[in-house]
C-alpha positions in Angstrom: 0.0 0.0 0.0 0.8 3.7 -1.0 0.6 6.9 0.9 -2.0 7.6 -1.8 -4.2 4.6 -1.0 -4.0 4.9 2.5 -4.9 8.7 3.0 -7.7 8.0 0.0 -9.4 5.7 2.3 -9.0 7.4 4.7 -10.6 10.3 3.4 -13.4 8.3 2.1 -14.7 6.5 5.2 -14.5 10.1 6.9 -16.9 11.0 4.3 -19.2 7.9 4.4 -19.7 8.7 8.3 -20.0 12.4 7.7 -22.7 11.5 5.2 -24.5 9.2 7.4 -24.6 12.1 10.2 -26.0 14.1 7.6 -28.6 11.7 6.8 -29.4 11.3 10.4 -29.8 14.7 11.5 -31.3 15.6 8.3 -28.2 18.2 7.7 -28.7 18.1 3.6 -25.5 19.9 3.3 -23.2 18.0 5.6 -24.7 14.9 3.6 -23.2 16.5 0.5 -20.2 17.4 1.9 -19.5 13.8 2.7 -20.6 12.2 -0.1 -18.4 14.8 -2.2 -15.2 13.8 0.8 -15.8 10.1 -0.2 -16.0 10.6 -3.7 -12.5 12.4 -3.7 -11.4 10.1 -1.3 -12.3 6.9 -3.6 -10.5 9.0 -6.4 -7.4 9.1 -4.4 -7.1 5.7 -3.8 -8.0 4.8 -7.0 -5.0 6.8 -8.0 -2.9 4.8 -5.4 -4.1 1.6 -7.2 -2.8 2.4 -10.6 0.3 3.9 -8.7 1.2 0.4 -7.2 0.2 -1.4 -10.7 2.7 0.4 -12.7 5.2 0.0 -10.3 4.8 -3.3 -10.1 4.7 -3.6 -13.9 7.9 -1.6 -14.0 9.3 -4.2 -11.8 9.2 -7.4 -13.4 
């Protein structure tokens, strides 16, 4: 794991829960700030996936 895949996780369970408080307390805009944190979080580790694949590639 990369230091992109790790933070991009991070960042995107931080914005599932901040979307499920928004949801909860009916907040509409805290919902949408979490669903737009785990959307760029999910991005980011995304971009730590293909970071380790071409390593990896570059490797062999």
């Amino acid at each position: 794991m990369n230091d992109h895949r790790i933070k991009g996780e991070a960042h995107a369970l931080k914005g599932s829960i901040k979307e499920a408080i928004g949801k909860i307390t009916g907040d509409r805009r805290i919902e949408a700030e979490g669903a737009a944190e785990k959307l760029a979080g999910k991005t980011q580790a995304g971009a730590g996936n293909r970071v380790e694949t071409i390593k990896k590639a570059g490797a062999k």
